[in-house]
N, C-alpha and C positions, 0 to 999 in steps of 0.2 A: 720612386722619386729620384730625379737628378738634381746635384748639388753638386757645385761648384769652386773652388778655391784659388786663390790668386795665380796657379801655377794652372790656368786653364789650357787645356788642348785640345783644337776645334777640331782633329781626328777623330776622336773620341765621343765623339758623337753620334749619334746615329745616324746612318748613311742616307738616309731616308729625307734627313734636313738637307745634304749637301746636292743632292736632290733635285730635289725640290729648286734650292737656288741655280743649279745649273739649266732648269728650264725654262730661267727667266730669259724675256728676248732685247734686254739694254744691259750696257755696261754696269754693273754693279761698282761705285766708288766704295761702298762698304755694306757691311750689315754686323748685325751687332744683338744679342740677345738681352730684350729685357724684358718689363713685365716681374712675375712673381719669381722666376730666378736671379734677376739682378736683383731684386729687391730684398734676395736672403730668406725668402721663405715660400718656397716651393712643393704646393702640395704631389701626393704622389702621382696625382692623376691632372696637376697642368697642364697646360699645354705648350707651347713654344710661340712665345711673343717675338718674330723679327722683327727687326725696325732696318732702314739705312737709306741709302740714297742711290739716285741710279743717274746715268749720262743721256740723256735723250738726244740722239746724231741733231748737228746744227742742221740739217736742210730742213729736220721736223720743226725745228721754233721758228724757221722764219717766215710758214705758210699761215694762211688765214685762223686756219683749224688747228693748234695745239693740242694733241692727246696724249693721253697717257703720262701725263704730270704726276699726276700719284695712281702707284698701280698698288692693289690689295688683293691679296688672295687668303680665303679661307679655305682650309680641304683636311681631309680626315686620309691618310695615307698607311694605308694597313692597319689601321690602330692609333695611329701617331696625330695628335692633332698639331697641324701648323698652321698659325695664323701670320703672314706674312704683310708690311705695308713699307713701299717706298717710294722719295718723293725726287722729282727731275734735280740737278743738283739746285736752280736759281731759285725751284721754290725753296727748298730746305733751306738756302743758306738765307733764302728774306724771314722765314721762321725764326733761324739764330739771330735775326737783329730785330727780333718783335717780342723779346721778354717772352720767351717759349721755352720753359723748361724743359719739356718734354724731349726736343731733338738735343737739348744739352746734354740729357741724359743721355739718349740713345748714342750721341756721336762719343762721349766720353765714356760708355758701356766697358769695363774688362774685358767683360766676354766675346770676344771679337771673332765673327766666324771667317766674314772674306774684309780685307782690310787695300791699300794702295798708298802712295806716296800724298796722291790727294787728299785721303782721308788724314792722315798727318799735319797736312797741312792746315785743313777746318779744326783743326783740334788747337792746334796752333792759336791759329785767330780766333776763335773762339774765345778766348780769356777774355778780348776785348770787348767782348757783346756784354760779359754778365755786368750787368746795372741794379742799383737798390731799387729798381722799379719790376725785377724777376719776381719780389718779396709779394706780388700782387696773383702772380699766379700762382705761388704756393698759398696764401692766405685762400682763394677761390676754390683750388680745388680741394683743401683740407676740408671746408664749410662742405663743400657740395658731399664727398663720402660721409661726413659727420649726419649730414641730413639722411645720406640715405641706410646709413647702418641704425640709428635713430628712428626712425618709421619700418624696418625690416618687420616683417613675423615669421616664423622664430629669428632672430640677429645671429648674424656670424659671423665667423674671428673675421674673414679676408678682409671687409672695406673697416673696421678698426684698425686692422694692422695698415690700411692705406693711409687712413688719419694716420697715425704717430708716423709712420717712415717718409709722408708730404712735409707734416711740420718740420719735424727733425731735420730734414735735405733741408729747408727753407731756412732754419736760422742757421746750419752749416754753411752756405752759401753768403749768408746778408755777413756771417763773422769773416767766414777767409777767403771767400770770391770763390772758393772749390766746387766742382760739382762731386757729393756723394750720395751715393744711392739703395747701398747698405745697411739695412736696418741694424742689422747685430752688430757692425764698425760702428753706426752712428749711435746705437745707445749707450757706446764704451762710454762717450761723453756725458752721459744726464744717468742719475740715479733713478732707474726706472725699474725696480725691484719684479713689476709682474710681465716686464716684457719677454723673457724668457719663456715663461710660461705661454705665455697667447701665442708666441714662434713655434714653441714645440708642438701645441695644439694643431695649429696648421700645417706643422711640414708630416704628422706624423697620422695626420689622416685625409680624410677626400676634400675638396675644395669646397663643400657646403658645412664644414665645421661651424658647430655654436657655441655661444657664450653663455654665461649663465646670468637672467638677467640681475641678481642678485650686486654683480658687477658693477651694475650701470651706473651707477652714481659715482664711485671712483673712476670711470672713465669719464662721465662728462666734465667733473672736474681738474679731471689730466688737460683734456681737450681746451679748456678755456686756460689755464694756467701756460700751457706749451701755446696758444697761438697770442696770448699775452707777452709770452717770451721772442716771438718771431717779432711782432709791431715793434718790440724793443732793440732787437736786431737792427732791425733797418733802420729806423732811428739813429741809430750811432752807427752806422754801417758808415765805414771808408769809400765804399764800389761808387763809381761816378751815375751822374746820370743819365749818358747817353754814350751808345756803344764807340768803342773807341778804332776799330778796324775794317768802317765801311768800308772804304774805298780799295783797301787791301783784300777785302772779300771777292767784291764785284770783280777783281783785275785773276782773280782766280778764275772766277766763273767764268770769265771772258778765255782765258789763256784755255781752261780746258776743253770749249766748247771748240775753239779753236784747234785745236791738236785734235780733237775727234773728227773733224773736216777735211784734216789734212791726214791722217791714217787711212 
Protein backbone atom coordinates (compact mmCIF):
# COMPACT_ATOMS: atom_id res chain seq x y z
CA UNK A 1 0.00 0.00 0.00
CA UNK A 2 1.08 3.64 -0.93
CA UNK A 3 0.16 6.43 1.33
CA UNK A 4 0.71 9.63 1.22
CA UNK A 5 1.17 12.78 3.50
CA UNK A 6 1.20 16.44 2.95
CA UNK A 7 4.99 16.61 2.45
CA UNK A 8 4.14 14.49 -0.94
CA UNK A 9 7.17 13.85 -3.45
CA UNK A 10 6.20 12.83 -6.94
CA UNK A 11 10.00 11.25 -7.16
CA UNK A 12 9.02 8.90 -5.06
CA UNK A 13 7.02 7.29 -7.00
CA UNK A 14 7.19 4.59 -9.03
CA UNK A 15 9.02 5.16 -12.11
CA UNK A 16 6.65 3.16 -13.98
CA UNK A 17 3.80 6.27 -13.47
CA UNK A 18 6.22 8.93 -14.67
CA UNK A 19 6.13 6.62 -17.42
CA UNK A 20 3.59 6.10 -18.41
CA UNK A 21 3.00 10.08 -18.40
CA UNK A 22 5.94 10.74 -20.57
CA UNK A 23 4.21 8.62 -23.37
CA UNK A 24 1.56 10.81 -23.49
CA UNK A 25 1.50 12.71 -27.06
CA UNK A 26 -0.05 16.43 -25.78
CA UNK A 27 1.10 18.97 -23.48
CA UNK A 28 0.35 17.81 -20.17
CA UNK A 29 -1.07 21.20 -18.21
CA UNK A 30 -1.15 18.93 -15.13
CA UNK A 31 -2.00 15.58 -13.47
CA UNK A 32 -2.83 14.93 -10.35
CA UNK A 33 -3.50 11.72 -8.25
CA UNK A 34 -6.85 10.85 -7.09
CA UNK A 35 -9.32 8.28 -6.53
CA UNK A 36 -8.67 6.12 -3.35
CA UNK A 37 -5.25 7.73 -2.39
CA UNK A 38 -6.62 11.24 -2.42
CA UNK A 39 -9.40 10.09 -0.80
CA UNK A 40 -7.17 8.69 2.45
CA UNK A 41 -7.79 5.18 2.15
CA UNK A 42 -5.84 3.16 -0.12
CA UNK A 43 -6.05 -0.37 -0.43
CA UNK A 44 -2.77 -2.20 -0.79
CA UNK A 45 -3.59 -3.59 -4.02
CA UNK A 46 -5.28 0.06 -5.72
CA UNK A 47 -4.56 1.17 -8.44
CA UNK A 48 -3.40 4.69 -9.52
CA UNK A 49 -6.42 6.96 -10.45
CA UNK A 50 -4.71 9.96 -12.78
CA UNK A 51 -6.70 12.60 -13.63
CA UNK A 52 -5.47 16.27 -15.27
CA UNK A 53 -5.76 18.13 -18.42
CA UNK A 54 -3.90 18.12 -21.46
CA UNK A 55 -3.25 21.17 -24.47
CA UNK A 56 -4.59 20.01 -27.64
CA UNK A 57 -2.07 22.32 -30.54
CA UNK A 58 -4.73 25.07 -31.93
CA UNK A 59 -4.50 23.90 -35.56
CA UNK A 60 -6.26 20.49 -33.96
CA UNK A 61 -9.59 22.59 -32.65
CA UNK A 62 -9.96 24.49 -35.56
CA UNK A 63 -10.57 21.39 -38.18
CA UNK A 64 -13.97 19.84 -38.83
CA UNK A 65 -12.93 16.74 -36.76
CA UNK A 66 -11.84 17.46 -33.15
CA UNK A 67 -10.10 14.38 -31.39
CA UNK A 68 -8.66 13.51 -28.73
CA UNK A 69 -10.65 15.86 -26.19
CA UNK A 70 -10.37 13.33 -23.45
CA UNK A 71 -7.77 10.73 -23.81
CA UNK A 72 -8.08 7.58 -21.35
CA UNK A 73 -5.78 5.00 -20.95
CA UNK A 74 -6.06 1.71 -18.87
CA UNK A 75 -2.82 -0.65 -18.82
CA UNK A 76 -1.43 -2.96 -16.35
CA UNK A 77 2.52 -2.00 -16.45
CA UNK A 78 4.52 -4.77 -14.84
CA UNK A 79 2.25 -5.34 -12.17
CA UNK A 80 1.38 -1.58 -11.72
CA UNK A 81 -2.10 -0.86 -12.53
CA UNK A 82 -2.57 2.79 -14.08
CA UNK A 83 -5.66 4.18 -14.94
CA UNK A 84 -5.00 7.39 -16.58
CA UNK A 85 -7.95 10.22 -17.96
CA UNK A 86 -7.32 13.61 -19.38
CA UNK A 87 -9.42 16.21 -20.86
CA UNK A 88 -8.34 19.16 -23.72
CA UNK A 89 -7.81 22.13 -21.55
CA UNK A 90 -11.69 24.06 -22.92
CA UNK A 91 -13.37 20.83 -22.12
CA UNK A 92 -12.08 20.77 -18.44
CA UNK A 93 -12.38 24.19 -17.85
CA UNK A 94 -16.42 24.09 -19.25
CA UNK A 95 -16.65 21.09 -16.64
CA UNK A 96 -15.22 23.59 -13.76
CA UNK A 97 -18.22 26.03 -14.68
CA UNK A 98 -20.85 23.10 -14.71
CA UNK A 99 -21.05 22.22 -10.82
CA UNK A 100 -18.47 19.29 -11.60
CA UNK A 101 -16.96 18.29 -8.58
CA UNK A 102 -15.00 15.80 -9.83
CA UNK A 103 -12.27 18.07 -11.83
CA UNK A 104 -12.48 20.54 -8.61
CA UNK A 105 -11.14 17.70 -7.07
CA UNK A 106 -8.70 16.48 -9.27
CA UNK A 107 -7.33 20.10 -10.27
CA UNK A 108 -6.98 21.03 -6.42
CA UNK A 109 -5.58 17.20 -5.74
CA UNK A 110 -2.20 17.60 -3.14
CA UNK A 111 -0.78 15.01 -4.83
CA UNK A 112 0.43 16.79 -7.72
CA UNK A 113 2.66 14.54 -10.12
CA UNK A 114 3.37 17.15 -13.42
CA UNK A 115 1.91 20.56 -12.48
CA UNK A 116 2.74 24.28 -14.86
CA UNK A 117 2.14 27.94 -14.28
CA UNK A 118 -1.31 27.22 -15.97
CA UNK A 119 -2.37 24.74 -13.80
CA UNK A 120 -1.88 27.65 -11.04
CA UNK A 121 -3.59 29.49 -12.67
CA UNK A 122 -7.12 27.15 -12.99
CA UNK A 123 -6.73 26.72 -9.40
CA UNK A 124 -6.86 30.30 -9.05
CA UNK A 125 -10.12 30.77 -10.81
CA UNK A 126 -11.45 28.02 -9.74
CA UNK A 127 -12.74 29.53 -6.29
CA UNK A 128 -14.94 31.34 -8.60
CA UNK A 129 -16.85 28.43 -10.22
CA UNK A 130 -17.70 26.74 -6.67
CA UNK A 131 -21.60 27.71 -6.35
CA UNK A 132 -24.47 26.20 -3.76
CA UNK A 133 -25.64 24.46 -6.77
CA UNK A 134 -22.00 22.02 -6.61
CA UNK A 135 -24.37 20.74 -3.37
CA UNK A 136 -26.40 18.79 -6.37
CA UNK A 137 -23.58 16.70 -7.36
CA UNK A 138 -22.49 15.76 -4.16
CA UNK A 139 -26.21 14.85 -2.88
CA UNK A 140 -26.37 12.59 -6.56
CA UNK A 141 -23.39 10.83 -6.33
CA UNK A 142 -23.79 10.08 -2.40
CA UNK A 143 -27.38 8.55 -3.37
CA UNK A 144 -25.98 6.65 -6.30
CA UNK A 145 -22.89 4.72 -3.94
CA UNK A 146 -25.53 4.44 -1.11
CA UNK A 147 -27.67 2.51 -3.76
CA UNK A 148 -25.09 0.60 -4.78
CA UNK A 149 -23.27 -0.63 -1.55
CA UNK A 150 -27.02 -1.11 -0.40
CA UNK A 151 -27.91 -3.88 -3.10
CA UNK A 152 -24.10 -5.21 -2.92
CA UNK A 153 -23.82 -9.19 -2.00
CA UNK A 154 -21.60 -9.58 0.18
CA UNK A 155 -21.13 -5.25 0.80
CA UNK A 156 -17.90 -3.82 1.03
CA UNK A 157 -16.16 -1.20 3.03
CA UNK A 158 -14.92 0.90 -0.59
CA UNK A 159 -18.40 2.43 -1.95
CA UNK A 160 -19.49 3.21 2.16
CA UNK A 161 -16.42 4.80 2.63
CA UNK A 162 -17.37 6.64 -0.95
CA UNK A 163 -20.84 7.75 0.91
CA UNK A 164 -19.21 9.32 3.93
CA UNK A 165 -16.12 10.95 2.25
CA UNK A 166 -18.92 12.46 -0.98
CA UNK A 167 -21.13 13.73 1.95
CA UNK A 168 -18.53 15.05 4.18
CA UNK A 169 -16.38 17.04 0.78
CA UNK A 170 -20.14 18.25 0.23
CA UNK A 171 -21.09 20.05 3.43
CA UNK A 172 -17.14 20.99 3.63
CA UNK A 173 -17.74 22.84 0.52
CA UNK A 174 -21.54 24.35 0.91
CA UNK A 175 -19.81 25.67 4.69
CA UNK A 176 -16.24 27.29 3.50
CA UNK A 177 -16.47 27.21 -0.53
CA UNK A 178 -12.97 24.72 -0.01
CA UNK A 179 -12.51 21.88 -1.90
CA UNK A 180 -11.45 18.69 0.51
CA UNK A 181 -11.12 15.39 -0.32
CA UNK A 182 -9.61 13.71 2.79
CA UNK A 183 -11.65 11.48 4.45
CA UNK A 184 -9.41 11.18 7.71
CA UNK A 185 -9.04 15.64 7.48
CA UNK A 186 -12.59 15.80 6.92
CA UNK A 187 -13.81 13.45 9.81
CA UNK A 188 -11.56 15.70 12.25
CA UNK A 189 -14.80 17.75 11.91
CA UNK A 190 -17.97 15.28 12.60
CA UNK A 191 -17.95 12.93 15.64
CA UNK A 192 -17.71 9.84 13.63
CA UNK A 193 -16.55 7.22 16.22
CA UNK A 194 -16.64 4.07 13.66
CA UNK A 195 -14.78 5.87 10.78
CA UNK A 196 -11.58 4.76 11.79
CA UNK A 197 -12.40 1.61 11.86
CA UNK A 198 -14.02 1.17 8.20
CA UNK A 199 -10.38 3.18 6.94
CA UNK A 200 -8.24 0.82 8.76
CA UNK A 201 -10.34 -2.05 7.39
CA UNK A 202 -9.79 -0.80 3.86
CA UNK A 203 -6.15 0.45 3.88
CA UNK A 204 -5.18 -2.75 5.60
CA UNK A 205 -6.61 -5.23 3.31
CA UNK A 206 -7.48 -5.85 -0.64
CA UNK A 207 -9.92 -3.61 -2.29
CA UNK A 208 -13.06 -6.23 -2.02
CA UNK A 209 -12.94 -5.71 1.98
CA UNK A 210 -16.58 -6.51 3.82
CA UNK A 211 -18.62 -5.10 6.19
CA UNK A 212 -20.43 -6.84 8.51
CA UNK A 213 -23.95 -6.58 7.74
CA UNK A 214 -24.86 -6.41 11.37
CA UNK A 215 -23.63 -2.67 10.72
CA UNK A 216 -26.22 -1.78 8.42
CA UNK A 217 -28.58 0.03 10.19
CA UNK A 218 -26.09 2.22 11.88
CA UNK A 219 -24.94 3.15 8.62
CA UNK A 220 -28.09 3.95 6.81
CA UNK A 221 -28.85 5.96 9.53
CA UNK A 222 -25.51 7.89 9.37
CA UNK A 223 -26.22 8.15 5.57
CA UNK A 224 -29.68 9.82 6.05
CA UNK A 225 -28.51 12.08 9.02
CA UNK A 226 -25.07 13.37 6.99
CA UNK A 227 -27.12 14.08 3.74
CA UNK A 228 -29.81 15.81 6.02
CA UNK A 229 -26.84 17.75 7.13
CA UNK A 230 -25.55 18.60 3.44
CA UNK A 231 -29.43 20.04 2.35
CA UNK A 232 -28.80 22.17 5.50
CA UNK A 233 -25.57 23.26 4.22
CA UNK A 234 -26.63 24.61 1.32
CA UNK A 235 -29.44 26.07 2.69
CA UNK A 236 -27.40 28.56 4.56
CA UNK A 237 -24.45 28.30 2.44
CA UNK A 238 -22.87 31.92 1.63
CA UNK A 239 -21.38 30.36 -2.13
CA UNK A 240 -23.21 32.48 -4.81
CA UNK A 241 -25.11 30.99 -7.55
CA UNK A 242 -23.50 31.35 -10.48
CA UNK A 243 -19.68 31.04 -11.25
CA UNK A 244 -18.10 34.19 -10.86
CA UNK A 245 -14.72 33.85 -13.27
CA UNK A 246 -16.19 33.03 -16.73
CA UNK A 247 -14.82 35.28 -18.67
CA UNK A 248 -11.30 35.14 -16.87
CA UNK A 249 -11.41 31.32 -17.69
CA UNK A 250 -12.26 31.56 -21.26
CA UNK A 251 -9.26 34.47 -21.68
CA UNK A 252 -6.99 31.72 -20.27
CA UNK A 253 -8.02 29.07 -22.52
CA UNK A 254 -7.78 31.48 -25.39
CA UNK A 255 -4.12 32.93 -24.23
CA UNK A 256 -2.92 29.22 -23.87
CA UNK A 257 -4.22 27.86 -27.08
CA UNK A 258 -2.53 30.74 -28.41
CA UNK A 259 0.91 30.47 -27.15
CA UNK A 260 0.85 26.76 -28.21
CA UNK A 261 0.49 28.08 -31.89
CA UNK A 262 2.99 30.38 -31.49
CA UNK A 263 5.78 27.86 -29.93
Amino acid sequence: MTTFDAAFDPATLDPRIHQELDRQPQRLVFVTISGAHLYGFPSPDSDFDLRGAHLLPAERMLGLDVRDETLEISADRAGLEVDLVTHDLRKFVAMMLKRNGYVLEQLHSPLIIRTSPLHEELKRLAHGCVTRHHVHHYKGFAHTQWELFHKERPRRVKPLLYVYRVLLTGIHLMRTGRIESNLPILGQDHHLPYLAGLIHRKTSTKEKALIEDADLDLHEREFQRLAAVLERAAETSTLPDIPSTHRELEQAVIEARLGHLRA
